[in-house]
C-alpha positions in Angstrom: -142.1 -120.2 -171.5 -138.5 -119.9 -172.6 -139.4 -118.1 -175.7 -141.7 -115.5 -173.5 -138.9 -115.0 -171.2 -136.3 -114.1 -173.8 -138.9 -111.6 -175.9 -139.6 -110.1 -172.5 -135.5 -109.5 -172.0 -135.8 -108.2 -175.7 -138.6 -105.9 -174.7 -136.3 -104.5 -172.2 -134.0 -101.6 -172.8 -130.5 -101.4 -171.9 -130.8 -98.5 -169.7 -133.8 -100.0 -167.9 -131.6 -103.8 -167.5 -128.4 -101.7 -165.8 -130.7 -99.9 -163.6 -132.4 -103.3 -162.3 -129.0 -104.6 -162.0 -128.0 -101.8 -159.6 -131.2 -102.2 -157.5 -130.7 -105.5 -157.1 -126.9 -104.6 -155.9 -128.2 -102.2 -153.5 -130.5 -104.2 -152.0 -128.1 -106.7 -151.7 -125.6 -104.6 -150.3 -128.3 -103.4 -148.0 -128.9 -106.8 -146.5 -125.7 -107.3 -145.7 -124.9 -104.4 -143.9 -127.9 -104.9 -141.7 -127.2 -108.6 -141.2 -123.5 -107.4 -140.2 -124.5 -104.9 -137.7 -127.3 -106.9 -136.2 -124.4 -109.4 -135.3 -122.2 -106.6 -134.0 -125.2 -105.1 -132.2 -126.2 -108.2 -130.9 -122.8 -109.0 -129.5 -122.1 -105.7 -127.8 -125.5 -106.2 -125.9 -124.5 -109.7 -125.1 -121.0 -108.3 -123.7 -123.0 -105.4 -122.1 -125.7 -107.3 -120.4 -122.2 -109.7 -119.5 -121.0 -106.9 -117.7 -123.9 -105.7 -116.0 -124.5 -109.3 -114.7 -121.3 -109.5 -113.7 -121.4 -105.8 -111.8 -124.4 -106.8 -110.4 -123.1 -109.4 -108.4 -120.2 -109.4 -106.1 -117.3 -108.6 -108.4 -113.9 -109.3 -107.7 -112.3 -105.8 -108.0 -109.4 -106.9 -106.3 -108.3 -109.6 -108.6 -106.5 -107.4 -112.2 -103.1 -106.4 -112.7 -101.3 -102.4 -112.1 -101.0 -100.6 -115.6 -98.9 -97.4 -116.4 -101.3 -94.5 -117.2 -100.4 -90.8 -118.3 -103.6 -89.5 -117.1 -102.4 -90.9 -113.4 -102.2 -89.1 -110.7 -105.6 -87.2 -110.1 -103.9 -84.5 -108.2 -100.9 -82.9 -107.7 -98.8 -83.6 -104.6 -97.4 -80.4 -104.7 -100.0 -78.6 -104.6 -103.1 -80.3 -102.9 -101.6 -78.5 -99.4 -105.5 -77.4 -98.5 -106.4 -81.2 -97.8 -103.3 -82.9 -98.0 -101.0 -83.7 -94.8 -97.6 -82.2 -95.6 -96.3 -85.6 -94.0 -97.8 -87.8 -96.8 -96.8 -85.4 -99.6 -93.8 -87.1 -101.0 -93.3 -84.3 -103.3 -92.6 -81.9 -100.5 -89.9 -84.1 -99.2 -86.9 -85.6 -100.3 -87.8 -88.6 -102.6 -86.8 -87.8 -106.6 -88.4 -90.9 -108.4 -91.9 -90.4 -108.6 -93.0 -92.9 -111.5 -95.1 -95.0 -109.0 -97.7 -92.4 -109.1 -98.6 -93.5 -113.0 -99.4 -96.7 -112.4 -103.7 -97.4 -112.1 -104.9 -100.9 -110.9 -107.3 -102.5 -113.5 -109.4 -105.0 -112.5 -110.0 -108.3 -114.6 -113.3 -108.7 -116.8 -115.5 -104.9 -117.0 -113.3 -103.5 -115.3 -114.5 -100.6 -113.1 -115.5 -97.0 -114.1 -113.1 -94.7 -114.2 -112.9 -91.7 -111.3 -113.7 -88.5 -112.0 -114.9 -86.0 -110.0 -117.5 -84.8 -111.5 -119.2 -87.8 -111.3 -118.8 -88.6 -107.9 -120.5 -85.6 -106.7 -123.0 -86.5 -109.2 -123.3 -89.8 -107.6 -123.0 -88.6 -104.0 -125.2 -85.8 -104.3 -127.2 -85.4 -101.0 -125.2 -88.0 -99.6 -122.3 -88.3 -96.7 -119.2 -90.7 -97.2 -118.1 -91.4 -93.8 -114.7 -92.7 -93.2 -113.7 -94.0 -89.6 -111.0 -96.1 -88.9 -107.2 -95.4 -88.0 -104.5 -93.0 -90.1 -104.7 -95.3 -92.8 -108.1 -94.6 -93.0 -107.1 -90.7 -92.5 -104.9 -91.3 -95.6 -108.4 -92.7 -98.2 -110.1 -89.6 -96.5 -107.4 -86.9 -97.6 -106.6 -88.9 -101.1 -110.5 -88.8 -101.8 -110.4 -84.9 -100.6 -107.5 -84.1 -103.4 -109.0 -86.4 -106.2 -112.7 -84.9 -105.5 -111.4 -81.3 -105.7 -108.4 -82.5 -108.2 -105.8 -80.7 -105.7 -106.9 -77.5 -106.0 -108.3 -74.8 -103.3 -111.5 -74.4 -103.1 -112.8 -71.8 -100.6 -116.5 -72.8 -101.4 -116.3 -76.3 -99.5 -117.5 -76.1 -96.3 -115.9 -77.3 -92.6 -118.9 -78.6 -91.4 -117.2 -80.4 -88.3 -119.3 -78.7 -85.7 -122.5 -80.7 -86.7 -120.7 -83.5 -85.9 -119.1 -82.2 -82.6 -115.8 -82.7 -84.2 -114.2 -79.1 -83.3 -110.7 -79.1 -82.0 -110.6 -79.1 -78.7 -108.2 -77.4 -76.5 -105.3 -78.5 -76.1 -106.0 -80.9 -78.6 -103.3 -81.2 -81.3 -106.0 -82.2 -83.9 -109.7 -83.0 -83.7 -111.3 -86.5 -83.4 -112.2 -86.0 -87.1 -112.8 -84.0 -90.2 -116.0 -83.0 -92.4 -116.5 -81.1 -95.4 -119.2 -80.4 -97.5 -119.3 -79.5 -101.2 -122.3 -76.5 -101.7 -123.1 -77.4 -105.3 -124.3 -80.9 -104.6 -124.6 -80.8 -100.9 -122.4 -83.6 -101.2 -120.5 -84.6 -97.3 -117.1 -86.3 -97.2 -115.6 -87.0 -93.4 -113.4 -88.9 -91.4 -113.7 -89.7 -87.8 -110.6 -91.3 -86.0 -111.4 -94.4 -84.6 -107.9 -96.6 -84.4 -109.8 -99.8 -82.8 -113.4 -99.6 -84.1 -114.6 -100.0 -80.6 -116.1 -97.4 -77.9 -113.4 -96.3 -75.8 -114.1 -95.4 -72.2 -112.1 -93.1 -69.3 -112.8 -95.2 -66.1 -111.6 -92.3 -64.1 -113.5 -89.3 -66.4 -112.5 -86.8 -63.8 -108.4 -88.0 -63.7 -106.2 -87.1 -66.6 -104.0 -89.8 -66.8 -106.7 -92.5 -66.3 -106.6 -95.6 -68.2 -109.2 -96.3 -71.0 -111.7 -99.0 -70.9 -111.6 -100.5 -74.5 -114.9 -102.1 -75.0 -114.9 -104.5 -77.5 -118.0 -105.5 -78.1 -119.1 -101.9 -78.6 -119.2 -99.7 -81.2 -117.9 -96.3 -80.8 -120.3 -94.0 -79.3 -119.6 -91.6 -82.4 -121.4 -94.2 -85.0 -124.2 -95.1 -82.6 -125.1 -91.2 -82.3 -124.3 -90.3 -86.0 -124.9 -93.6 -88.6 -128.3 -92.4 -89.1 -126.5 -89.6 -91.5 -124.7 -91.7 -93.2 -125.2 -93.2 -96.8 -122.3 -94.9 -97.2 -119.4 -95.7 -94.6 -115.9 -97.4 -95.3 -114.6 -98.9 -91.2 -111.0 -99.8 -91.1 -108.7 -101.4 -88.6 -106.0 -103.1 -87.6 -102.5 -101.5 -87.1 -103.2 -100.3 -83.2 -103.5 -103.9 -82.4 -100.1 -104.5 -80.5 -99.3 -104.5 -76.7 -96.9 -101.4 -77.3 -99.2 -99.4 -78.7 -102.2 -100.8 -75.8 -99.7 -99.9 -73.3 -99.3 -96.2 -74.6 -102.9 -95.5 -75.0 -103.5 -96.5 -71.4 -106.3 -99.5 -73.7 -107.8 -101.6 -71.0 -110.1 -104.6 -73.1 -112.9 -105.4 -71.8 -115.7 -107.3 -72.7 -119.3 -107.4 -71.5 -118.3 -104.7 -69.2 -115.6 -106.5 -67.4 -111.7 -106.1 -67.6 -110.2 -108.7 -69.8 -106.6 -109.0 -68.3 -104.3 -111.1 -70.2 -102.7 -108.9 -72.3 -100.1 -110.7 -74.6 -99.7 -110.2 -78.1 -101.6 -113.2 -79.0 -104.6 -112.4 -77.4 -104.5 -109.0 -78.9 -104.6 -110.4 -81.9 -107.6 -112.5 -80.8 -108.9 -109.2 -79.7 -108.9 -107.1 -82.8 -110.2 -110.0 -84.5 -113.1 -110.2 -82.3 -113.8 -106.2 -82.3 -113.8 -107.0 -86.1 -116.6 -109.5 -86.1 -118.6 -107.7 -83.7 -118.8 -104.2 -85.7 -119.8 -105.8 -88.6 -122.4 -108.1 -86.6 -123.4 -104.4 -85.5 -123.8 -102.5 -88.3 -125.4 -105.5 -90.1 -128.2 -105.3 -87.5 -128.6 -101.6 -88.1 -128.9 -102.0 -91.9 -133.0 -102.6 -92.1 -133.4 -99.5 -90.0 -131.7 -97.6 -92.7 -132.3 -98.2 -96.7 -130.0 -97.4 -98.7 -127.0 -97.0 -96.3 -123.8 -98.7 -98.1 -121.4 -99.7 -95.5 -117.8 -101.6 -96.5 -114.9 -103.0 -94.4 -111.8 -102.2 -95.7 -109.5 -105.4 -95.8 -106.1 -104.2 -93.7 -103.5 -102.2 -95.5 -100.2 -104.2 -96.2 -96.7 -103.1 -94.1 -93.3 -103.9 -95.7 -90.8 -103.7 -93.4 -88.1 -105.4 -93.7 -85.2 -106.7 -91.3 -87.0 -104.8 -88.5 -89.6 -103.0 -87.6 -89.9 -99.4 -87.6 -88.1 -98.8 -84.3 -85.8 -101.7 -85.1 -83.9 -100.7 -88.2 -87.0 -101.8 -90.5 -86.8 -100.7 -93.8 -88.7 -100.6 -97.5 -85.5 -99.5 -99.6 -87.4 -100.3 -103.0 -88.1 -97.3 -105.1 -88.9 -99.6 -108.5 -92.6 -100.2 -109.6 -94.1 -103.6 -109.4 -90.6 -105.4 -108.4 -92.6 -108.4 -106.9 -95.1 -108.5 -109.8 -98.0 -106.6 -111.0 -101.0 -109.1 -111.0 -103.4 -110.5 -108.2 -104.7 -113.7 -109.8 -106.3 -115.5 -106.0 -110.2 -115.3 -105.4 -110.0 -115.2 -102.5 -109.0 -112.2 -100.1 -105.2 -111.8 -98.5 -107.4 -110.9 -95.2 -109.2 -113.4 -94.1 -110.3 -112.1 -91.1 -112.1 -109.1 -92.7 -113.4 -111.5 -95.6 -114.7 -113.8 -92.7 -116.7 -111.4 -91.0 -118.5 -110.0 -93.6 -119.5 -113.3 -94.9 -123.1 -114.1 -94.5 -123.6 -109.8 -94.3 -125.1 -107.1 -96.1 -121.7 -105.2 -94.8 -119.4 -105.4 -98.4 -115.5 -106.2 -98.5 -113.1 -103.1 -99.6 -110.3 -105.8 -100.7 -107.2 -103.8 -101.1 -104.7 -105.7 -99.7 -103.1 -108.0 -102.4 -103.3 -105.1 -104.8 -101.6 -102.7 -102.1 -98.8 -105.9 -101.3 -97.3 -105.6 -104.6 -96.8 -102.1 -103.8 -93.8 -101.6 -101.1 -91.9 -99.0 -102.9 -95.1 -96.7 -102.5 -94.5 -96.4 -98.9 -92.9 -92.9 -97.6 -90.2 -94.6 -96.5 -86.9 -93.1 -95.5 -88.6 -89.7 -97.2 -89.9 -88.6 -94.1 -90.8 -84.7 -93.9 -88.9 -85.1 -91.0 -86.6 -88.1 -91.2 -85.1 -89.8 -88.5 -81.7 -91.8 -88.4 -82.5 -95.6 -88.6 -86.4 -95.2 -88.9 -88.1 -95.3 -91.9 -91.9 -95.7 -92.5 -93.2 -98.7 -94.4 -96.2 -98.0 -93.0 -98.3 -95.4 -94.8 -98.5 -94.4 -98.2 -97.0 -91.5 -100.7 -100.3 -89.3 -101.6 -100.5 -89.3 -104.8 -100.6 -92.9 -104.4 -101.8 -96.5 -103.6 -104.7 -94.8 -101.4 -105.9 -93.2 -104.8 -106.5 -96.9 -106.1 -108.8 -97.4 -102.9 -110.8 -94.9 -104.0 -111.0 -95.9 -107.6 -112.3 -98.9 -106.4 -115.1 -97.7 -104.1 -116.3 -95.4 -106.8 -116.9 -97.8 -109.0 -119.0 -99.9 -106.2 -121.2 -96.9 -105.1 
């Protein structure tokens, strides 16, 4: 066998030997390749289909770190004047430092997708975004405005307020609310102000200065006569819930149709806690009636006053990013009372308040548009700014 073998090398030519030798090269080479990038093909769907697990349930968005990014902010503060309040436009005001608007919260794991407008529309085409809460929740509505239409002017987008009998009125210094409609993927965006997420009342409809029955266990009328048009609403709360501001607003609480009289601080407390529970045990019910309807309870935006509050020589001084840390590493939510009451719902958590904690020097603070002498708000945000990251976040959850 041996001597057969080597007359059949002889037979072979040298031409015909180097040519089997690259073959056999090639297809080795071949082999590997393919071996390679079925590993690397394999382990990118492994890590995709991670991600998509991981999306598919309830992902933490609110546990990541804040990161400097050049493509940050979306719009320009200076000149998104056609949606933008001139009050939360730090860039019209007095403040200089402005690196606060580069910074972009990145959630841990996947991550979520980044904004753009373009495919929000896409995403909300034929569909309403309803915002109602207080002027926090103004704030997400006028950020999401300027990031949808990247602070530009655009005559095409429609006021569409009248079909939702939300016209000023006279006398009125604004309307109850705002809605506008972009023509090119009849996509809706609006905002109805709604402080204490609970129908409010006139006992005395026909007297001026009557007092307002605040009923707690109510929804406002506004979402009982419009949620059917809805496809995905964002309630917020919680900053009205003090005895000064009660007082003001002539709020009388009651519950099951009777006056509930004690009104100290502590059982206001008890009481926006219990509106809270009972608007989400609302619009849970409502849910089946309505497929496809995404609703989310924004977790309470953070104050940083400091030494006072902001008619008692509060302040938020800081004007350096991420002084008290740039990380949320807790699973579990810094509001525990929104966190509690969607619990056990189909109503999803908007968890933006340990992100928006590390945050005081994005607060308007002493840069009022009109400043006053000792007051300073630590209240509300700069636009371009935290309220952005809200946004970011409910994209990627749509």
């Amino acid at each position: 066998m041996f001597l057969m073998m080597k007359e059949g090398i002889r037979g072979i030519k040298v031409s015909q030997f180097v040519l089997i030798l690259v073959l056999i090269c090639l297809v080795s080479a071949t082999v590997l390749v393919l071996t390679w990038t079925k590993t690397t093909f394999l382990s990118y769907l492994i890590s995709s289909q991670t991600c998509i697990s991981q999306l598919n349930q309830d992902y933490n968005y609110a546990k990541g770190k804040w990161v400097f990014d050049d493509s940050w902010p979306l719009y320009s503060g200076s000149d998104c004047k056609q949606w933008l309040s001139p009050m939360w436009a730090c860039r019209l005001m007095q403040r200089k430092d402005f690196e606060y608007e580069k910074l972009r919260w990145q959630p841990n794991g996947c991550g979520a997708e980044p904004f753009t407008a373009s495919k929000f529309l896409t995403r909300m085409s034929n569909k309403t975004l309803a915002f109602v809460g207080d002027s926090l929740g103004r704030q997400q509505f006028q950020s999401l405005m300027c990031m949808v239409t990247s602070g530009e002017k655009r005559p095409d987008v429609l006021n569409v307020g009248y079909e939702y009998g939300l016209v000023k009125a006279r006398g009125a210094i604004r309307p109850d609310g705002w809605v506008y409609r972009f023509p090119s993927t009849n996509t809706t965006i609006l905002y109805y102000w709604s402080a204490s997420l609970c129908d409010l009342v006139p006992i005395d409809p026909s007297n001026s200065t009557t007092d307002i029955a605040m009923h707690l266990d109510r929804p406002p009328a506004f979402l009982r006569n419009f949620l059917h048009k809805f496809d995905v609403l964002v309630l917020n709360t919680g900053h009205h819930w003090n005895k000064d501001k009660l007082k003001a607003n002539r709020w009388v609480m009651h519950v099951g149709g009777i006056p509930k009289t004690s009104m100290g601080l502590t059982d206001t407390m008890d009481a926006k806690n219990f509106t809270v529970y009972s608007i989400v045990k609302w619009v849970n019910t409502q849910l089946p009636k309505y497929p496809g309807l995404k609703v989310f309870l924004r977790s309470i935006s953070p104050r940083h006053f400091a030494n006072g509050d902001w008619n008692t020589g509060g302040t938020c001084d800081n004007i350096t990013p991420l002084s008290h840390g740039k990380e949320v590493v807790q699973d579990y939510s810094s509001d525990g009372i929104a966190a509690g009451a969607v619990n056990g719902t189909e109503v999803k958590l908007l968890d933006i308040t340990a992100l928006s904690q590390l945050r005081d020097e994005g607060h308007i603070s002493r840069y009022s548009i009109r400043p006053t002498t000792g007051v300073q708000d630590c209240l509300h945000w700069c636009l371009p700014g935290i309220p952005d990251t809200w946004n970011d976040i409910l994209f990627a959850q749509l």
